[in-house]
Residue, then its C-alpha position, 0 to 999 in steps of 0.5 A: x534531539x534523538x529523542x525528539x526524531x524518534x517521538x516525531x516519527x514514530x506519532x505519524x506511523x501512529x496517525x498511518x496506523x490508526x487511519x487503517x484501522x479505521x479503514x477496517x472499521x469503515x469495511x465493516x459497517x458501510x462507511x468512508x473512510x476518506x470522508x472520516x480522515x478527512x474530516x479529522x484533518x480539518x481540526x487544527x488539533x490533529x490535521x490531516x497529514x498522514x491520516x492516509x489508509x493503505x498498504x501501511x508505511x515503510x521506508x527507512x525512517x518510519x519503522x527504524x524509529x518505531x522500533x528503535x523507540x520501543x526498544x529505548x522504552x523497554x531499556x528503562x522499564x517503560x512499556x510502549x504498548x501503543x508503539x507495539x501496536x502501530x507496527x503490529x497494525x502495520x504489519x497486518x496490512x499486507x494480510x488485509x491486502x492479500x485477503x482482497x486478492x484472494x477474494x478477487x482471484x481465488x486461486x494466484x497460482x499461475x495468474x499474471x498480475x501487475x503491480x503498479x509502484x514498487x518504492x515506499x512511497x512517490x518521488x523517490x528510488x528508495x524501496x527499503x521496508x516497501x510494502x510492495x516487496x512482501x507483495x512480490x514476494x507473496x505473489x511469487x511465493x504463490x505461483x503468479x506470474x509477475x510483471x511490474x514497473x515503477x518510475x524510479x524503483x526498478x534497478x534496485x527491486x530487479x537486484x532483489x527479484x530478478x523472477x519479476x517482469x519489468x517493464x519501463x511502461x505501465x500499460x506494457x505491465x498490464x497487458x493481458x493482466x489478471x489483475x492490477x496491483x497499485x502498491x505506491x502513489x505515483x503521480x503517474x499512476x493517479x493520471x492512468x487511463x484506465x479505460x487503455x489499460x482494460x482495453x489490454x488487460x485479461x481482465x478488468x480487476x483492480x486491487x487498489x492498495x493505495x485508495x488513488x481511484x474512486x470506487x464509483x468512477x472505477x465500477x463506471x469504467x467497467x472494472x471490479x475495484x477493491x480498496x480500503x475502507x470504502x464500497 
């Protein structure tokens, strides 16, 4: 049965791995990479499930059992390498992430950014292995000033980074905001007026860790948008 957990999860940390790569792929030669997965999906073989490009995975269980995985692996002589390179891609794309960042606002220093989601993923509290915990704690580490704010997630990310401004509303998170940091896939954050929020931002930039937003409906609301694996 153990065997069996950890084979399962670590094939869709696999399948997440394997959608941002294409992700980087897509960047480089023009395509979409929501129209490839997509596409993926409707095969019966692979299915759609997981095929998602971003931030990468987190949680407890994904990379609990990958690495647990690997280690099993090596205890009996066998070299997991495609394990080994599902968690380096998904440690890289916290890299790729703060590339867009950088390119967007050149210097972080002293920017007030808005990051939007803090748990690992929707509908839960849970921020253990978040990927937006190492965008805190980059940003911070940079010299931006922080605001952020999550339905669920705040208590317990506040007990980690008090130095972050929370706030209860998102709209409140971005007031006067450099830049937009969506880092989880509330429901909540898919349904955000936009054109409120750029009324309140400094200035209308939005770096999409999640792909939740379309890069057209976005540009034809005025804002620079960033995301991956699509122009």
């Amino acid at each position: 049965a153990e065997l069996i957990k950890h084979a399962s999860n670590s094939f869709l940390a696999l399948k997440i791995s394997y959608a941002n790569v294409i992700a980087d792929l897509c960047e480089k030669i023009g395509a979409n990479v929501e129209e490839v997965t997509h596409a993926m999906g409707l095969d019966p073989r692979i299915g759609g499930q997981f095929l998602k490009a971003g931030l990468g995975y987190g949680g407890f269980c994904l990379p609990k059992d990958v690495q647990a995985f690997i280690h099993l692996s090596a205890s009996v002589g066998v070299d997991f390498d495609i394990l080994k390179a599902t968690e380096s891609v998904n440690k890289q794309r916290i890299d790729r992430y703060f590339e867009k960042i950088r390119q967007a606002l050149w210097v972080v220093k002293g920017k007030r950014v808005a990051v939007l989601g803090l748990a690992f993923k929707a509908n839960t509290d849970d921020i253990r292995f978040a990927p937006a915990l190492e965008v805190l704690r980059r940003l911070l580490e940079e010299g931006a000033v922080v605001h952020a704010t999550d339905p669920e997630g705040m208590p317990r990310t506040r007990a980690l980074f008090p130095q972050v401004h929370y706030h209860e509303d998102a709209y409140q998170a971005l007031q006067g905001a450099d830049a937009a940091l969506v880092c989880t896939e509330w429901d909540s954050l898919r349904k955000l007026d936009w054109d409120r929020a750029g009324k309140v931002m400094a200035r209308k930039l939005v770096i999409d860790g999640r792909n939740l937003y379309t890069p057209q409906g976005m540009r034809e609301k005025g804002f620079e948008y960033y995301s991956f694996g699509r122009q």
